[in-house]
ROSE-4610 file (N, C-alpha, C; in Angstrom, 1 decimal, always signed):
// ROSE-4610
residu = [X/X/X/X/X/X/X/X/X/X/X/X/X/X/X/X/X/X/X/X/X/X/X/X/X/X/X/X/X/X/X/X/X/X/X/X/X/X/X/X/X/X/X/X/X/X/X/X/X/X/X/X/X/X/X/X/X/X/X/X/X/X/X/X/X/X/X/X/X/X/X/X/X/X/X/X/X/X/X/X/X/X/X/X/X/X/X/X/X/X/X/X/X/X/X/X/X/X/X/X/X/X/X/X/X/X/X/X/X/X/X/X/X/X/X/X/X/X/X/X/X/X/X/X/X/X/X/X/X/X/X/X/X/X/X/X/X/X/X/X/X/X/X/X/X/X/X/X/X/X/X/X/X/X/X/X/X/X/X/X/X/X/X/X/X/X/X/X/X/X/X/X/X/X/X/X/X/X/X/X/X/X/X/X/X/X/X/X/X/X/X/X/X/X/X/X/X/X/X/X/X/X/X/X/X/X/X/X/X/X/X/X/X/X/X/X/X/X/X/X/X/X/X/X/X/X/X/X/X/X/X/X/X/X/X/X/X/X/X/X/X/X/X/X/X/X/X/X/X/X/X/X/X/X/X/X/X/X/X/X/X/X/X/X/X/X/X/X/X/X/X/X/X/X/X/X/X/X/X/X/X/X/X/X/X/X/X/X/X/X/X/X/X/X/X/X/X/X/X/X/X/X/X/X/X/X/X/X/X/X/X/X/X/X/X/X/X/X/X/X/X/X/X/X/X/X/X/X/X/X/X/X/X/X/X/X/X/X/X/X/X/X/X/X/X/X/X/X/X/X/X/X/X/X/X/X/X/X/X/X/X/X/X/X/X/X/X/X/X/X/X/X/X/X/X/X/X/X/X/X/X/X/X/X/X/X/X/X/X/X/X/X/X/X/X/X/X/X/X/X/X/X/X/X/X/X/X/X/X/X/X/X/X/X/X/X/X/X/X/X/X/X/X/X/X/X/X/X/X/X/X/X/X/X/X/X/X/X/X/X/X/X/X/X/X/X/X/X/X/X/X/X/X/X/X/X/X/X/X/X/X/X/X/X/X/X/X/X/X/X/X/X/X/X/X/X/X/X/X/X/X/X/X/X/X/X/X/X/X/X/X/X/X/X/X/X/X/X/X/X/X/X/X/X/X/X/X/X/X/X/X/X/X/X/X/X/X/X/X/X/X/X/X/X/X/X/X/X/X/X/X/X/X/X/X/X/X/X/X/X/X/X/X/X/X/X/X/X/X/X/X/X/X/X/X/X/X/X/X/X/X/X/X/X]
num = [1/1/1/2/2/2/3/3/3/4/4/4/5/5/5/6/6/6/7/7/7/8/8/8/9/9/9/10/10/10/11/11/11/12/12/12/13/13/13/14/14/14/15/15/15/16/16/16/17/17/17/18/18/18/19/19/19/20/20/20/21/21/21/22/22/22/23/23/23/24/24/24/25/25/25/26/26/26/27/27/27/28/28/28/29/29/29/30/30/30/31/31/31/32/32/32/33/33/33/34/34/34/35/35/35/36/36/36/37/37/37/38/38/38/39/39/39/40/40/40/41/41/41/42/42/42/43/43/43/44/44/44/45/45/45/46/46/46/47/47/47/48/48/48/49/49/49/50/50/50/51/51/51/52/52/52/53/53/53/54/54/54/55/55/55/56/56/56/57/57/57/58/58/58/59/59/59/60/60/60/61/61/61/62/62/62/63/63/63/64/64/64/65/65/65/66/66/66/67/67/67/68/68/68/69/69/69/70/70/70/71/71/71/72/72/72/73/73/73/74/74/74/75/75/75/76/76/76/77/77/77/78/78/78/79/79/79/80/80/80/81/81/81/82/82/82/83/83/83/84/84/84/85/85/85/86/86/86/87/87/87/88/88/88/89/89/89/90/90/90/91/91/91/92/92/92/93/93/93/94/94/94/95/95/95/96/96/96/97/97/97/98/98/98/99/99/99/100/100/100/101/101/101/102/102/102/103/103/103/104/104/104/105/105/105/106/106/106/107/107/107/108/108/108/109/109/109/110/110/110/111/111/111/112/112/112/113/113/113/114/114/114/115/115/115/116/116/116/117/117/117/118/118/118/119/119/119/120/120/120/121/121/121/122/122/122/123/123/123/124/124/124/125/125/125/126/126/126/127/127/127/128/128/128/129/129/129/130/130/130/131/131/131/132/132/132/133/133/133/134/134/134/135/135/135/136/136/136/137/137/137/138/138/138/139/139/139/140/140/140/141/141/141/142/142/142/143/143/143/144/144/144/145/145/145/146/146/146/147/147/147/148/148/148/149/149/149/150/150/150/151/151/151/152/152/152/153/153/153/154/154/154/155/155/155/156/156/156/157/157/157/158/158/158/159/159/159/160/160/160/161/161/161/162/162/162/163/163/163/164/164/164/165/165/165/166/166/166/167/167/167/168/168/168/169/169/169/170/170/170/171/171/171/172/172/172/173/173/173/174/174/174/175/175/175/176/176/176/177/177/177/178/178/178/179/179/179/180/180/180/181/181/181/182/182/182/183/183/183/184/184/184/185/185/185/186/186/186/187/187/187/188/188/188]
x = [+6.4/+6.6/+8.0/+8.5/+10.2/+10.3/+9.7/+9.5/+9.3/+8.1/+7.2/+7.8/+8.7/+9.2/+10.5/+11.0/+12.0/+11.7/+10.8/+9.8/+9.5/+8.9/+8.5/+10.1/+11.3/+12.6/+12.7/+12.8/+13.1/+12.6/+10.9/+10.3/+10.8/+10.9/+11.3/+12.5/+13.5/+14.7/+14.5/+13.7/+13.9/+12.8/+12.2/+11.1/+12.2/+12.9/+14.1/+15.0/+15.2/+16.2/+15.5/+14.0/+13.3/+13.1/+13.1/+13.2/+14.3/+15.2/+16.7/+17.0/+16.7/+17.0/+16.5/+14.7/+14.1/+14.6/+14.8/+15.3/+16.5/+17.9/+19.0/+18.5/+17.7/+17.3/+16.7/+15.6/+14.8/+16.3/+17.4/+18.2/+19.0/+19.0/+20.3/+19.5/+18.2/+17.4/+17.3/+16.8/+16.8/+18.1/+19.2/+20.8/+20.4/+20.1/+20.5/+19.6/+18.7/+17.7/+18.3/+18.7/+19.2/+20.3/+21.4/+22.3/+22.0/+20.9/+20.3/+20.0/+19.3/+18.5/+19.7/+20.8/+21.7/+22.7/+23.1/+23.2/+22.5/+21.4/+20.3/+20.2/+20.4/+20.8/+21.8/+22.9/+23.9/+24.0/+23.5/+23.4/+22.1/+21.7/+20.4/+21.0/+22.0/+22.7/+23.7/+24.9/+25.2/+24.6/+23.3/+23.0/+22.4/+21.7/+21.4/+22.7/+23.7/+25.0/+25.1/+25.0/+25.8/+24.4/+23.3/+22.2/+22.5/+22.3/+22.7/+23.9/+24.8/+26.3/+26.4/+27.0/+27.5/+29.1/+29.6/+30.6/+30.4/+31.5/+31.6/+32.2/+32.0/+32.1/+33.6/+33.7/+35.6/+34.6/+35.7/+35.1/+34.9/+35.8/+35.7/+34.2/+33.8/+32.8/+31.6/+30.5/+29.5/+28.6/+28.8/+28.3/+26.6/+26.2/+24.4/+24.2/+24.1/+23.7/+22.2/+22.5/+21.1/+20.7/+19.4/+19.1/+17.6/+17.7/+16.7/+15.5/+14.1/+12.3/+11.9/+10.7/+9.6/+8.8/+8.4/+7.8/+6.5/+5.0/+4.0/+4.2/+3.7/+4.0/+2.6/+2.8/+1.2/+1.3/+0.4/+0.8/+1.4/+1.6/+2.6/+1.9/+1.0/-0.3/+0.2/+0.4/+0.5/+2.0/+2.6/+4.6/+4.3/+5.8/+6.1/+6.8/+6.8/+6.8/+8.4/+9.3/+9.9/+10.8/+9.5/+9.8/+9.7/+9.0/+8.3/+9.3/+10.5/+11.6/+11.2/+11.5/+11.3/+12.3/+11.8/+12.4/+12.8/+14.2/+15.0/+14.8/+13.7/+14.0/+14.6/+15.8/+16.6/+16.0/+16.2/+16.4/+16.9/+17.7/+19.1/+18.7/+19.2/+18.6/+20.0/+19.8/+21.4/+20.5/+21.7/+21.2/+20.3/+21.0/+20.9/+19.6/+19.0/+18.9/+18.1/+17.0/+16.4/+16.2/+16.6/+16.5/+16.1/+15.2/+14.7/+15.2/+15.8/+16.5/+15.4/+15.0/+14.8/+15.6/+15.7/+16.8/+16.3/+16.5/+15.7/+16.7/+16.4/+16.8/+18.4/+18.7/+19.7/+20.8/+20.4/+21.6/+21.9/+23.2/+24.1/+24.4/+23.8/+24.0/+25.5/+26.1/+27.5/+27.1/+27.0/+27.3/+28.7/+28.9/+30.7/+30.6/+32.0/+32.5/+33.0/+32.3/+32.7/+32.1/+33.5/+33.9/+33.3/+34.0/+33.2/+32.3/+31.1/+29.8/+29.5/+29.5/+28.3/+27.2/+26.9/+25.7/+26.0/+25.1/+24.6/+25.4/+26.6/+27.6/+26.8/+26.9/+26.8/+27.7/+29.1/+30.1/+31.3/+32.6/+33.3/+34.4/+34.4/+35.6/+35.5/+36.7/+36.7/+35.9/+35.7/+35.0/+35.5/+35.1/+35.9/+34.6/+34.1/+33.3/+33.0/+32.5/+32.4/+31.6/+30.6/+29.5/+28.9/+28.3/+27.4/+26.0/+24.9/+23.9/+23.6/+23.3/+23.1/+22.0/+21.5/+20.4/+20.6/+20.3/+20.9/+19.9/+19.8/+18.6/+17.7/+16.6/+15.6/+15.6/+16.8/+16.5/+18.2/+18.1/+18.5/+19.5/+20.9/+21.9/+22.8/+23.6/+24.9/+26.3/+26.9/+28.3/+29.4/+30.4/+31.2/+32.9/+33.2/+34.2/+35.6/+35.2/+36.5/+36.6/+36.3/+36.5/+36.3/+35.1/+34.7/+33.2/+33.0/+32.3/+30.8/+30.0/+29.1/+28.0/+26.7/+26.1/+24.7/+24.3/+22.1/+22.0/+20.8/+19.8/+18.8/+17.8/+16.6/+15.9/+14.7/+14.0/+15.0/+15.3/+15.9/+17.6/+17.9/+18.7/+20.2/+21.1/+22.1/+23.2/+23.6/+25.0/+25.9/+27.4/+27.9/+28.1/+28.3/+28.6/+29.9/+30.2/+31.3/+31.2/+32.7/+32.7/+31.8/+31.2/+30.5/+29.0/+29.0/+27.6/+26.1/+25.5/+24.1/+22.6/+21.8/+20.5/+19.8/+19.4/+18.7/+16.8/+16.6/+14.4/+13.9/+13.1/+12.7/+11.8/+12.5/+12.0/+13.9/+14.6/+15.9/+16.9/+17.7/+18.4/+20.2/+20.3/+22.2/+22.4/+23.5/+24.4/+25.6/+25.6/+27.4/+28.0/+28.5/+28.9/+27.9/+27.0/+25.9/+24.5/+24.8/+23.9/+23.3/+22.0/+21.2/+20.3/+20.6/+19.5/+18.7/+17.5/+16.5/+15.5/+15.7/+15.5/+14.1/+13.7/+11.9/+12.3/+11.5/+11.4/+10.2/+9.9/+8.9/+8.4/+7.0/+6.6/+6.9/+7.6/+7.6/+6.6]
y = [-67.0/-65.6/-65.2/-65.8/-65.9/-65.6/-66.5/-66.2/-64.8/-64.5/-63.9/-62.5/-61.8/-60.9/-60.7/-62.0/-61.6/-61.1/-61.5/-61.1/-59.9/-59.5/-57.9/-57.2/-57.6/-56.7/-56.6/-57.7/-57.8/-57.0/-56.6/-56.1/-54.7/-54.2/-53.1/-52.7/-53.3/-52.7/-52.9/-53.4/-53.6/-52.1/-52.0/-50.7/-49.1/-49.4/-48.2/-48.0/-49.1/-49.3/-48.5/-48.7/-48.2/-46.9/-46.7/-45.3/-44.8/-44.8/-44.3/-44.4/-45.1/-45.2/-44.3/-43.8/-42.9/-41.4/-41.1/-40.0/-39.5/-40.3/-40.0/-39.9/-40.8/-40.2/-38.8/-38.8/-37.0/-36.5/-36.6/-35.7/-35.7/-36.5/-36.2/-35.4/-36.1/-35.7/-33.4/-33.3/-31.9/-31.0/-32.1/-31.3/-31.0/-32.3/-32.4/-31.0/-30.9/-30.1/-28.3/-28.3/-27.0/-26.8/-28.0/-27.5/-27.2/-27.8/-27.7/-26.1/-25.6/-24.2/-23.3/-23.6/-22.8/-22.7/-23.5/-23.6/-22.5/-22.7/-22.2/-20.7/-20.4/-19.2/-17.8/-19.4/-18.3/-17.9/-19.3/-18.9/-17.8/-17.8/-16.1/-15.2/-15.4/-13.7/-13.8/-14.6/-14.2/-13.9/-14.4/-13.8/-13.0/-12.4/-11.1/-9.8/-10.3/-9.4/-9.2/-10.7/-10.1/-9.4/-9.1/-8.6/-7.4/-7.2/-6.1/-4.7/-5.3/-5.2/-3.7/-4.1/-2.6/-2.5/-3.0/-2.5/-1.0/-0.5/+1.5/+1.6/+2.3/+2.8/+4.2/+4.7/+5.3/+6.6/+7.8/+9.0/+10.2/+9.2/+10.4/+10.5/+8.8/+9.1/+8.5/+8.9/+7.9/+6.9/+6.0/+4.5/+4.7/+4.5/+4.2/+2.9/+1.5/+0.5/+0.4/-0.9/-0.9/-2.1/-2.0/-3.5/-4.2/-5.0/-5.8/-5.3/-5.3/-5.5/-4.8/-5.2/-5.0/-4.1/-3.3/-2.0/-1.9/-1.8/-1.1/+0.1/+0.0/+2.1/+2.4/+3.5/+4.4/+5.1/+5.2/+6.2/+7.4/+8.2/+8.8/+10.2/+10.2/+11.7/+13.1/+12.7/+14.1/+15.0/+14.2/+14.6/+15.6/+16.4/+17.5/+16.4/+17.2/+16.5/+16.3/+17.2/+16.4/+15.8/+15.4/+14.1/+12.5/+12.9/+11.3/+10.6/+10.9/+9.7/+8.4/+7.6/+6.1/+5.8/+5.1/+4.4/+2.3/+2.2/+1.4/-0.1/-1.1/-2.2/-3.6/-3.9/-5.0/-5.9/-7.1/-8.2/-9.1/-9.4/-10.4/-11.7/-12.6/-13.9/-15.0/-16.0/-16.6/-17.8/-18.9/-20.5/-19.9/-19.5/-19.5/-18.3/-17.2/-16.7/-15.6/-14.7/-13.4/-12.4/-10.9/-9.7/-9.1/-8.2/-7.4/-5.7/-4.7/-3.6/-2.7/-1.1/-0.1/+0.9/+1.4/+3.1/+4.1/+4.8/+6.2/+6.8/+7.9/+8.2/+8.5/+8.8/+10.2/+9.0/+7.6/+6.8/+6.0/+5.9/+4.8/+3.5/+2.8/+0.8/+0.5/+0.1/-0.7/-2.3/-3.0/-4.0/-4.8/-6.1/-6.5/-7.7/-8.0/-9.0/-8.9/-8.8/-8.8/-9.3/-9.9/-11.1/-12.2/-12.1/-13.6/-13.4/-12.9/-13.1/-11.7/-12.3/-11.5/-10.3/-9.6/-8.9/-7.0/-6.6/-5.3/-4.7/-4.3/-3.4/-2.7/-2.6/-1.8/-0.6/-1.1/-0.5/-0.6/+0.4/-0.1/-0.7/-1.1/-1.4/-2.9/-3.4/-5.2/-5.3/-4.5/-4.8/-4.5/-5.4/-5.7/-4.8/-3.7/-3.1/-3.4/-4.3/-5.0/-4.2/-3.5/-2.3/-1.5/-0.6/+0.4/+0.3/+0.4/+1.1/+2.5/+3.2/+4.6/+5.6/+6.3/+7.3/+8.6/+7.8/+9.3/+9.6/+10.4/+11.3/+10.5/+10.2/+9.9/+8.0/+7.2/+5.9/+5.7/+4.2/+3.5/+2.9/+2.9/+2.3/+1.5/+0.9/-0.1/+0.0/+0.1/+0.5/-0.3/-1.7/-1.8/-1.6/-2.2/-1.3/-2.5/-3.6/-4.6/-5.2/-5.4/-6.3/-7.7/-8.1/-9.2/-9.4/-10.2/-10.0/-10.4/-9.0/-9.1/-8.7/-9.2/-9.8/-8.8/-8.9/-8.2/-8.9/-9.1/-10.2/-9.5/-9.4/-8.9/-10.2/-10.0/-11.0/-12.4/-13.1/-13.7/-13.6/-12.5/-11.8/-11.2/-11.7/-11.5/-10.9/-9.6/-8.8/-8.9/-8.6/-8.2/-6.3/-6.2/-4.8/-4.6/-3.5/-2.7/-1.5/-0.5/+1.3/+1.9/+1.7/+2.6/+2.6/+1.5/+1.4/+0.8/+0.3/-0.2/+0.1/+0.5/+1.2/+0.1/+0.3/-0.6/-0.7/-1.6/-1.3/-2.3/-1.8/-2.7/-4.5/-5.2/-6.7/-7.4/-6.3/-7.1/-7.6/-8.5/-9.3/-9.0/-8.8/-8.5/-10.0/-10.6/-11.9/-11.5/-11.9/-11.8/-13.2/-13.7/-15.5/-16.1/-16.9/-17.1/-16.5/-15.4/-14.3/-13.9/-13.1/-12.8/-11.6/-10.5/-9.0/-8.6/-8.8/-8.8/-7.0/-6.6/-4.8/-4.5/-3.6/-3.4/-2.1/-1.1/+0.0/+0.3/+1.7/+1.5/+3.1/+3.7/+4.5/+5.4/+6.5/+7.4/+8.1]
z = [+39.2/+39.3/+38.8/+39.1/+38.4/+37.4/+36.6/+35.3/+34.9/+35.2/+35.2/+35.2/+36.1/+36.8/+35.5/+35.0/+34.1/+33.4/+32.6/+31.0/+31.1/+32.7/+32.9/+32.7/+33.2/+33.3/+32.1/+31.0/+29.3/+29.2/+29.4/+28.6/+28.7/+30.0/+30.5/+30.1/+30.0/+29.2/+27.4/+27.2/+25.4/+25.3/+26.1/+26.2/+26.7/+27.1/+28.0/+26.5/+25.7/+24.5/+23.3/+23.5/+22.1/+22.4/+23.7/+23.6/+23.9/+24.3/+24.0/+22.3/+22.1/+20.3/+19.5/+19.9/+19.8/+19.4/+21.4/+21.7/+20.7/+20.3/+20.0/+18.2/+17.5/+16.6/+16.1/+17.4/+17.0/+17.2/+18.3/+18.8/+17.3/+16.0/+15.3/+14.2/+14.5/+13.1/+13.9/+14.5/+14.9/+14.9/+15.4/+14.8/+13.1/+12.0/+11.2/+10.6/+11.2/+10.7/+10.7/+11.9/+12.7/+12.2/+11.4/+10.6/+9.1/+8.6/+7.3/+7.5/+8.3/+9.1/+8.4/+9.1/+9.4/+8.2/+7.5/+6.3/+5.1/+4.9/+4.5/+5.1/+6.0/+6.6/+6.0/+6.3/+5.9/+4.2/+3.2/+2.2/+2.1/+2.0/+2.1/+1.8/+3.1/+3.7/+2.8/+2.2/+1.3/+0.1/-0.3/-1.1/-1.6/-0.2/+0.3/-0.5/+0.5/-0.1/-1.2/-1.8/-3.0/-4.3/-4.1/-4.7/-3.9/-3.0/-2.6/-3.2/-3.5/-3.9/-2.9/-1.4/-0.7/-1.2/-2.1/-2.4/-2.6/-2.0/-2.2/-3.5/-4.2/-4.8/-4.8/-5.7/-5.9/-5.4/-4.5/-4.6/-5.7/-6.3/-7.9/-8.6/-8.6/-9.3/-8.7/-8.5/-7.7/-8.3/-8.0/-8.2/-7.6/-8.7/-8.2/-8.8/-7.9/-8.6/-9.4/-10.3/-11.2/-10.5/-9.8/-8.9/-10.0/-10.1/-11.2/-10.4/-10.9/-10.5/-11.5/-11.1/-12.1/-11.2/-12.7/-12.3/-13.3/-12.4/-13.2/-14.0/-15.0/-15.3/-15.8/-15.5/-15.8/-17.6/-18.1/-19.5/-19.0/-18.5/-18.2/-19.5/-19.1/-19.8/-19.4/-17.9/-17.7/-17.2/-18.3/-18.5/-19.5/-19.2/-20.4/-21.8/-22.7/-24.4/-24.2/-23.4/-23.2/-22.8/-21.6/-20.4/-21.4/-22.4/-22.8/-23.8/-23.6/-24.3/-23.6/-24.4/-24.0/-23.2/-22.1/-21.2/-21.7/-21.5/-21.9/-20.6/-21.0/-20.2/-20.9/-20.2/-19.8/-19.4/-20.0/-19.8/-19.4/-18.4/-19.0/-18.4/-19.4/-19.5/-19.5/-18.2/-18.4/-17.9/-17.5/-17.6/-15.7/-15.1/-13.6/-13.1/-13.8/-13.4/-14.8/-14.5/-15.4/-14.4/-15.2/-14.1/-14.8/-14.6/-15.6/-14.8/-16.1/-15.5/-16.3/-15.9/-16.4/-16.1/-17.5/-17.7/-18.4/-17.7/-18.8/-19.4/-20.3/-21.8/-21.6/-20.6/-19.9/-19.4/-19.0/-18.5/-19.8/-19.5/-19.9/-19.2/-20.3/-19.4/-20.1/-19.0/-19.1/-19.3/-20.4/-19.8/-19.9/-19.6/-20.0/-18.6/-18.4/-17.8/-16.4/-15.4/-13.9/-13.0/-12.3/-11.4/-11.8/-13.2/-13.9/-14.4/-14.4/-14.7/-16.1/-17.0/-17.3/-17.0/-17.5/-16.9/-17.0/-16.2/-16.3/-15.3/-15.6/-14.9/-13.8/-12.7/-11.3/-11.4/-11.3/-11.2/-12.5/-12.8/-13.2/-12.4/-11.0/-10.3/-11.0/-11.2/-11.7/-12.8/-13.8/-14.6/-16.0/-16.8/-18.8/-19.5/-19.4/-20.3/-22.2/-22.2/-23.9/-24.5/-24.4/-24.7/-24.4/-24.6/-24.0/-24.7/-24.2/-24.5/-24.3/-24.9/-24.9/-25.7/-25.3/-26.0/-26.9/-28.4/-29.6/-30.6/-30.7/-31.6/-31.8/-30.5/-30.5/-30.6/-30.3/-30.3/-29.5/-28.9/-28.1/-29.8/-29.0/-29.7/-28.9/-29.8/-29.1/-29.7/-29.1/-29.1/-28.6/-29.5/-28.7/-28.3/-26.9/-27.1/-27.6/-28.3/-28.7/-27.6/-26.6/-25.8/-25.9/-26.4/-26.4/-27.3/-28.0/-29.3/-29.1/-29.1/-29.2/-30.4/-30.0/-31.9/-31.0/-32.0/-32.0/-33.1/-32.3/-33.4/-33.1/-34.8/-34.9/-35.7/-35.0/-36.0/-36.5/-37.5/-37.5/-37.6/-37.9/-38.5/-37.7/-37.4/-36.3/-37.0/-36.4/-36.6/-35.4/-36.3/-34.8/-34.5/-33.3/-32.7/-32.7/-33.5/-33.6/-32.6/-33.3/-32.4/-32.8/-33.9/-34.9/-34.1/-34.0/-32.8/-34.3/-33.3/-34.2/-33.4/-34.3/-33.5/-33.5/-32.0/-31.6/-31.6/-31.8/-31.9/-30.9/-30.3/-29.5/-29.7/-28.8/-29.0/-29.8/-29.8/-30.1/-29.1/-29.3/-28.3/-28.5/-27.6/-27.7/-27.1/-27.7/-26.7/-26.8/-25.0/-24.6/-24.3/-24.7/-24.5/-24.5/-22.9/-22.5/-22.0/-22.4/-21.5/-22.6/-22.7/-23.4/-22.8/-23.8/-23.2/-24.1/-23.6/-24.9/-24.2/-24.9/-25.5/-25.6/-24.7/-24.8/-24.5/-25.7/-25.7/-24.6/-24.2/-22.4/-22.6/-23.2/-23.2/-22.0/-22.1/-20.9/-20.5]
């Protein structure tokens, strides 16, 4: 019985061991998890914010951000002759990331260089304005301002953009360094 009684204690503590061993694994694996959670969290909400962009805007002039989506559109039959300028959709196309923007005839797209990145001006606070897009006698043009050298490519066929500005058709592509906005004219 002697024996016997030991083998049961072994067994009993190598059984107490596997599960303490257990327990402290789920316990690191559920930390590791709950900090993975939390991690993952906080990246969201940053980048929640920064799609968001609540940066305010100057009182002089009001800032209405341009936020990327996609939008069904209807033929648009029953507008006045003239409501039906073509509506301007954006593209922009980078290693990280595609947003597709719509503008109607009446706005001006900024795009240029802020906080680093590329892209479709929100604002001008912090920002290198390199061009404009803009609406003139009946078609979408490009305009730039010397900042930084941007090209349109049609078809095979690639220019660069000056002050004088270049008319744009739709299915054309502007490049700014690595970025790319490729131009769809949008039945109003």
């Amino acid at each position: 019985m002697g024996k016997t009684q030991m083998l049961i204690g072994i067994s009993v503590i190598v059984s107490a061991l596997i599960i303490a061993i257990i327990n402290i694994q789920s316990k690191r694996k559920r930390k590791k998890e709950e900090q993975f959670q939390t991690t993952k969290k906080m990246r969201e909400d940053s980048l929640k914010a920064a799609l968001s962009n609540t940066m305010e805007g100057s009182a002089e002039e009001p800032s209405v951000p341009h936020r990327p989506y996609k939008v069904e559109y209807s033929t648009g039959e029953n507008q006045n002759v003239k409501e039906r300028q073509p509506m301007l959709q954006v593209v922009e196309k980078n290693r990280l990331a595609e947003k597709k923007y719509i503008f109607r005839a009446n706005e001006t797209v900024m795009l240029g260089l802020q906080f680093g990145t590329v892209g479709v001006l929100n604002s001008l606070e912090n920002a290198e304005v390199w061009c404009e897009l803009y609406f003139a006698n009946g078609t979408y043009c490009i305009r730039s301002f010397g900042k930084g050298t941007v090209y349109v490519q049609r078809n095979k066929k690639t220019t660069t953009v000056d002050q004088r500005g270049v008319q744009l058709k739709s299915g054309d592509s502007i490049q700014l360094q690595d970025t790319t906005f490729q131009i769809f004219y949008m039945k109003g």
